[in-house]
N, CA and C atoms as a LAMMPS dump frame, in Angstrom:
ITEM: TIMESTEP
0
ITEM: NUMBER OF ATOMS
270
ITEM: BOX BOUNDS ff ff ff
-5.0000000000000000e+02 5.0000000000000000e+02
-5.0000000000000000e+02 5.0000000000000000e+02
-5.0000000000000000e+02 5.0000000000000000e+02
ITEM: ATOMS id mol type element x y z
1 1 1 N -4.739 -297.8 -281.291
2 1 2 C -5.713 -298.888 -281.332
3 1 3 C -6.619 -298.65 -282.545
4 2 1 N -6.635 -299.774 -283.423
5 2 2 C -8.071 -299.665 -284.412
6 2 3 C -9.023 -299.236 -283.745
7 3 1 N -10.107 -298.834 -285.189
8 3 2 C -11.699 -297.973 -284.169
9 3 3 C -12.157 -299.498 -284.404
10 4 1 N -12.059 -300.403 -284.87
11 4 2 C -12.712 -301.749 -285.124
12 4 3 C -12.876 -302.112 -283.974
13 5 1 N -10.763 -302.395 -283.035
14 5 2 C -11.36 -303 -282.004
15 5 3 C -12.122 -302.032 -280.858
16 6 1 N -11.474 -300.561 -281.002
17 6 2 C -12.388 -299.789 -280.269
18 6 3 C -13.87 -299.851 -280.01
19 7 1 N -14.31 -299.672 -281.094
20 7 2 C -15.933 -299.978 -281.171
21 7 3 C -16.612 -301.523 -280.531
22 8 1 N -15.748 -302.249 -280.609
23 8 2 C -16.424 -303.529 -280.479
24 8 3 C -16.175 -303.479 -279.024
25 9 1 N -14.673 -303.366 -278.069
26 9 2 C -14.609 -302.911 -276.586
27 9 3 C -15.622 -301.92 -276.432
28 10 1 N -16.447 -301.2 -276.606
29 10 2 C -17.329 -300.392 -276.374
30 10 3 C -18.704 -300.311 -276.209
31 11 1 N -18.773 -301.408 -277.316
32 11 2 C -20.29 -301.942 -278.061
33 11 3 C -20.026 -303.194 -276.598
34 12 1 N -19.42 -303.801 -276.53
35 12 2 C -19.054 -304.804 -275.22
36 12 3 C -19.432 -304.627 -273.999
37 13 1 N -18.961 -303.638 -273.843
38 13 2 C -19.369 -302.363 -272.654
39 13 3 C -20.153 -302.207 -271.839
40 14 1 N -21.006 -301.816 -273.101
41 14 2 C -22.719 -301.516 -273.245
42 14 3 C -23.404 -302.435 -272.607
43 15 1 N -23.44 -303.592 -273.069
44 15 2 C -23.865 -305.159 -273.067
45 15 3 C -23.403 -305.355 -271.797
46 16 1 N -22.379 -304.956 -271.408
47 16 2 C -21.865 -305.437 -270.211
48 16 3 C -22.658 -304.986 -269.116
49 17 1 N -22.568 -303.738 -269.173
50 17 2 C -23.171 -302.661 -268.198
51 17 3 C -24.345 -302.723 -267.254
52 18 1 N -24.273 -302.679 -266.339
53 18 2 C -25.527 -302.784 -265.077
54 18 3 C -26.358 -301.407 -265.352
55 19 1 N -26.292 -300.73 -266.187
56 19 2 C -26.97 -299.495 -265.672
57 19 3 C -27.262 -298.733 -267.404
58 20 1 N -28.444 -297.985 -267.326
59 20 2 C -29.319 -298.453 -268.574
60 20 3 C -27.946 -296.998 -269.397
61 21 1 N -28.339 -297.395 -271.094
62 21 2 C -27.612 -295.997 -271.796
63 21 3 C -28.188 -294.879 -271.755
64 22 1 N -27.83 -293.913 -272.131
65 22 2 C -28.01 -292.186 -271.632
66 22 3 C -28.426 -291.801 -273.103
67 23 1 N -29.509 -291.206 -273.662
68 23 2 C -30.254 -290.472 -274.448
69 23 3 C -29.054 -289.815 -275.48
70 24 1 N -28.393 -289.707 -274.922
71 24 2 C -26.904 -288.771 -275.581
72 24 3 C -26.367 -289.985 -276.553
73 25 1 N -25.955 -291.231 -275.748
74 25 2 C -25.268 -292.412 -276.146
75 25 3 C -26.045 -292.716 -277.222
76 26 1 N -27.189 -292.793 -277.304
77 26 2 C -28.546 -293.501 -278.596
78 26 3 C -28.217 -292.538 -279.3
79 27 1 N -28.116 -291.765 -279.039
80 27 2 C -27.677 -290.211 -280.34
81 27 3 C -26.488 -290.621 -281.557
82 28 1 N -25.667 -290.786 -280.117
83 28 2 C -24.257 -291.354 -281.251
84 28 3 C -24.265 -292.653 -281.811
85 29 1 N -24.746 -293.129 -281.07
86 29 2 C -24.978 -295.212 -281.351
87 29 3 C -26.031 -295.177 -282.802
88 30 1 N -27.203 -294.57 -282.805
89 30 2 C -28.287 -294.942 -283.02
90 30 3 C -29.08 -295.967 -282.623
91 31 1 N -30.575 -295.883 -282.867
92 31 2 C -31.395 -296.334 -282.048
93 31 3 C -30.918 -298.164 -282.592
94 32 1 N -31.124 -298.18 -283.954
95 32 2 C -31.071 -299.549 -284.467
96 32 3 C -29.831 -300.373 -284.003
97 33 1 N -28.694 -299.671 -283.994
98 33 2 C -27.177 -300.753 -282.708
99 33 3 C -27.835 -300.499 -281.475
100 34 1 N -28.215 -299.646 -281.237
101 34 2 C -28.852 -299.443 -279.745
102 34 3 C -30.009 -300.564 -279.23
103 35 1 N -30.909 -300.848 -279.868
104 35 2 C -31.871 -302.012 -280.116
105 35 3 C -30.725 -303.456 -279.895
106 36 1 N -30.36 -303.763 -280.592
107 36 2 C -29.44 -304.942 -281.08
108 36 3 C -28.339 -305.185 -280.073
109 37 1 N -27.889 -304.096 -279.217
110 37 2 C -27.378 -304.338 -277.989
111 37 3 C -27.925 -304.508 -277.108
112 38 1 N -28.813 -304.197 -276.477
113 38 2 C -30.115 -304.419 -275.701
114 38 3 C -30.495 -305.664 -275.696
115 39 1 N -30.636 -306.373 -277.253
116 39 2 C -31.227 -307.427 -276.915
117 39 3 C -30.317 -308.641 -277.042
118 40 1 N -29.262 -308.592 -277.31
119 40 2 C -27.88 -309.016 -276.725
120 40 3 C -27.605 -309.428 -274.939
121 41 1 N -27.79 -308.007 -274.33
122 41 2 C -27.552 -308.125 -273.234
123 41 3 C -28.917 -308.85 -272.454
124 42 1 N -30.099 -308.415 -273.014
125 42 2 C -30.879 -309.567 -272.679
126 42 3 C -31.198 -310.683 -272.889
127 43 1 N -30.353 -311.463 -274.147
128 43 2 C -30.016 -312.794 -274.018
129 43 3 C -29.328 -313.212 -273.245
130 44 1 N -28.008 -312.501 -272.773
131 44 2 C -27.085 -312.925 -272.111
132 44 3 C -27.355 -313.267 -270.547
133 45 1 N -27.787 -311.716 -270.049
134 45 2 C -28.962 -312.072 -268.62
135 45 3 C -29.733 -313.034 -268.6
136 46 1 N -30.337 -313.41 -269.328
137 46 2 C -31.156 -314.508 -269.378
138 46 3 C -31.097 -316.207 -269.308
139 47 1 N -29.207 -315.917 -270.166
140 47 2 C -28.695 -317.332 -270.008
141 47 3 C -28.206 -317.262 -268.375
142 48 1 N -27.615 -316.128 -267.923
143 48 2 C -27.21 -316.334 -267.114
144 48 3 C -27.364 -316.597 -265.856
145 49 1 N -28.54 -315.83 -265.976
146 49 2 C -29.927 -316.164 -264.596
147 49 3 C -30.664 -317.418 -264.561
148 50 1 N -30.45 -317.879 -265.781
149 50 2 C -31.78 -319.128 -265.708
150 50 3 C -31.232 -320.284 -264.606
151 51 1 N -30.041 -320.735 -264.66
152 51 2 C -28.979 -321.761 -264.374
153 51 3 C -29.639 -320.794 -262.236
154 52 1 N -28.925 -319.778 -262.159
155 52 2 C -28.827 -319.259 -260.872
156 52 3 C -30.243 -319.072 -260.285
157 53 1 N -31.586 -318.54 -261.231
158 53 2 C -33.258 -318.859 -260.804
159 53 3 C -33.414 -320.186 -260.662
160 54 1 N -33.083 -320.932 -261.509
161 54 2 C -33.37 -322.333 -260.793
162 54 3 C -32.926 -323.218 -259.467
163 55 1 N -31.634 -322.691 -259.173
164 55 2 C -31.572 -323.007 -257.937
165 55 3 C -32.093 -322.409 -256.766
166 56 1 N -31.904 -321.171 -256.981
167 56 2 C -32.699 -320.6 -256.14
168 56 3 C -34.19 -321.171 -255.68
169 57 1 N -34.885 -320.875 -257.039
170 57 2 C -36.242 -322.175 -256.394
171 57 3 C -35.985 -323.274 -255.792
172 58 1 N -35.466 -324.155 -256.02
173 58 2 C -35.305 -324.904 -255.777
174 58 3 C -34.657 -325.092 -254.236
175 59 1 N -34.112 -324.037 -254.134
176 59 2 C -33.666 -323.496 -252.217
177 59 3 C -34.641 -323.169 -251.557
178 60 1 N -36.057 -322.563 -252.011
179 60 2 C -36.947 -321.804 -251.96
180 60 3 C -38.414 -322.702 -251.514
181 61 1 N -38.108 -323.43 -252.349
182 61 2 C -39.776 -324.561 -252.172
183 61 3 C -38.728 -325.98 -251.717
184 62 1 N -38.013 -326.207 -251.204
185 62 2 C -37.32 -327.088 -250.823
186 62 3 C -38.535 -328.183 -249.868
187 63 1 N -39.466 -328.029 -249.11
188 63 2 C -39.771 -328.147 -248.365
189 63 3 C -41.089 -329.152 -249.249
190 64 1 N -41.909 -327.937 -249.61
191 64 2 C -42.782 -328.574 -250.718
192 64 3 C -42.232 -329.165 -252.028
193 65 1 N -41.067 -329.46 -252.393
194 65 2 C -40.541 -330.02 -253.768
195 65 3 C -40.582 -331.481 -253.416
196 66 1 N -40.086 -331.558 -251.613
197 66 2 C -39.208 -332.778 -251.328
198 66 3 C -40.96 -333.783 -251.163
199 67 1 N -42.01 -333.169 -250.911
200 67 2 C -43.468 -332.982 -250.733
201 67 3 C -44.341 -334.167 -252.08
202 68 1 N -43.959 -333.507 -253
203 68 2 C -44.282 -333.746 -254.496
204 68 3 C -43.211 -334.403 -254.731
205 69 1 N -42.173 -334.462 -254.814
206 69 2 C -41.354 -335.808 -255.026
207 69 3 C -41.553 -337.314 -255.187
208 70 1 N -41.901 -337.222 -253.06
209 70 2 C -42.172 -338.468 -252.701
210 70 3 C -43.33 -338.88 -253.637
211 71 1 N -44.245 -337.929 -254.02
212 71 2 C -45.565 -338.405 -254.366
213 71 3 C -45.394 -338.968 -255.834
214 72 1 N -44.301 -338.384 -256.364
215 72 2 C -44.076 -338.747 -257.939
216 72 3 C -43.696 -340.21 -257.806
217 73 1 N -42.691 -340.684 -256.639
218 73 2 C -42.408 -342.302 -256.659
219 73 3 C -43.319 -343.044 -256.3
220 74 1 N -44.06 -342.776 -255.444
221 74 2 C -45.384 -343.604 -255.032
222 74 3 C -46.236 -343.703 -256.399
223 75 1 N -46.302 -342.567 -257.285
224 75 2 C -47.082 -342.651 -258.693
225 75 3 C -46.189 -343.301 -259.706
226 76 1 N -44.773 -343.177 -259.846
227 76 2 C -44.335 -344.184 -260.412
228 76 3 C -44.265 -345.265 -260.036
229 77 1 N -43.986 -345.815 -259.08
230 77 2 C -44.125 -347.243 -258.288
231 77 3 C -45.627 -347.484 -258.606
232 78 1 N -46.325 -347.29 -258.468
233 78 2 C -48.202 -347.357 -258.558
234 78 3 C -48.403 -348.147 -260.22
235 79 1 N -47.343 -347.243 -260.475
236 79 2 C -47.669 -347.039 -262.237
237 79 3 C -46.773 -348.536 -263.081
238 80 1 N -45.825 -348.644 -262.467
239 80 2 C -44.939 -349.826 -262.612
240 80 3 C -45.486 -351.226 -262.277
241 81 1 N -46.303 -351.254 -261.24
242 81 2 C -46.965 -352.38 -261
243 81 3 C -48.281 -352.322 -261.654
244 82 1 N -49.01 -351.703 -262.008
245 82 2 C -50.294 -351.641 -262.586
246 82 3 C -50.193 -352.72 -264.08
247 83 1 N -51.772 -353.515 -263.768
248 83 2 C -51.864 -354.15 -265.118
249 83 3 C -52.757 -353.019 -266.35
250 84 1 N -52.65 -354.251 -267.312
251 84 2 C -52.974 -352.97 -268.703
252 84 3 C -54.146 -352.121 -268.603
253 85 1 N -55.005 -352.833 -267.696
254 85 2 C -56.493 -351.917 -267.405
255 85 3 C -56.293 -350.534 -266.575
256 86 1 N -55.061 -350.068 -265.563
257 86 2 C -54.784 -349.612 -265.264
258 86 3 C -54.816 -350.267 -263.593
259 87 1 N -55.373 -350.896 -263.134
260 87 2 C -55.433 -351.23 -261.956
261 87 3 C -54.399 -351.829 -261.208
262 88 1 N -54.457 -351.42 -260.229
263 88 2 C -53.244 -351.933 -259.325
264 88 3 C -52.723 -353.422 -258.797
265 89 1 N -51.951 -353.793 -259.371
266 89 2 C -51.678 -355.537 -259.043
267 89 3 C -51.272 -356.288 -258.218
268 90 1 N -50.931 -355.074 -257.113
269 90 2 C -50.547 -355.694 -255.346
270 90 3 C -52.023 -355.236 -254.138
């Protein structure tokens, strides 16, 4: 196997990995690929959680969302009938 693709399955790895690198690994890596993978893998967590945190809230305040909802149509409905002064026309 090339060290090209070696390194890059490796550097992959890293990024991949649930569990932080070992003082030894930054030795051989250096700190600066070491940095740059890190913040790799915390882009990636980040895309990947956002999509899965949002539902979750959204499972979460279900109760109070459905709460503030209603209230947003009553304020759009409010807002739809209102003349230009702002006042209500029914």
């Amino acid at each position: 196997m090339k060290l090209s693709k070696r390194l890059i399955e490796g550097y992959s790895g890293v990024v991949a990995s649930s569990s932080t690198i070992s003082d030894e690994d930054v030795a051989v890596i250096g700190w600066q690929t070491t940095v740059k993978l890190f913040r790799l893998r915390e882009q990636l967590i980040g895309a990947r959680w956002s999509d899965l945190a949002r539902d979750a809230v959204k499972d979460a305040i279900k109760d109070e969302l459905s709460g503030i909802l209603a209230e947003e149509m009553v304020y759009n409905h409010q807002s739809e009938t209102s003349d230009e002064d702002g006042w209500c026309s029914f």
